[in-house]
N, C-alpha and C positions, 0 to 999 in steps of 0.2 A: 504494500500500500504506500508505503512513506516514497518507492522509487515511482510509483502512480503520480508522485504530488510532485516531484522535483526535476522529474525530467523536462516538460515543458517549459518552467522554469529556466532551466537549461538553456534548450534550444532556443528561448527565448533571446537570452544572453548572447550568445555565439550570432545569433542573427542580428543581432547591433554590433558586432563586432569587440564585445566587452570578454574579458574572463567568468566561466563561469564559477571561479571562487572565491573570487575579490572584487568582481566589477570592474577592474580599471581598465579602459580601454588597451586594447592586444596591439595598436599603432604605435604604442611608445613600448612595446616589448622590447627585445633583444633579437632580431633577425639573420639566417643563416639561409642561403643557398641549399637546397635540397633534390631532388629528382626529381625527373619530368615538369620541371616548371615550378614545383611548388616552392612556398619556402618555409622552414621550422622557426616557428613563435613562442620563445620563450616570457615568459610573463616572471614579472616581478616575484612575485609569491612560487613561485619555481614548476607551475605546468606548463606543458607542451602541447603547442596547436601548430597543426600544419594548414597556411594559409595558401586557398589556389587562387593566383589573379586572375585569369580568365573567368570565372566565375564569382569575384569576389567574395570570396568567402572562409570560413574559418570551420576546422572540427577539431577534435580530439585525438591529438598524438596516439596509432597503435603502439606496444611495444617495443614491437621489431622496428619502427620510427626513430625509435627513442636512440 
């Protein structure tokens, strides 16, 4: 139930471009060169998003990403 309530909340976040575990916008992250165009978004509070510019947009670092 509790991941019922948070995930949208989530995706919320990530679709403004924010962290979703601090909020602070993911544009003043830490940014790195990655594969196929993307690039890894490191965030201050230390997660990992990998941002695609063709699509502008932001998800959650897999693992194997990491």
């Amino acid at each position: 139930m509790f991941k019922n309530v948070i995930a949208p909340i989530q995706a919320w976040l990530l679709s403004q471009g924010r962290c979703v575990g601090c909020g602070k916008p993911l544009s003043k992250g830490k940014r790195e060169g990655h594969i196929q165009g993307t690039e890894k978004v490191t965030c201050s509070c230390g997660r990992i998003f990998i941002y695609n510019p063709k699509t502008k947009s932001y998800r959650r670092a897999l693992i194997e990403e990491v």
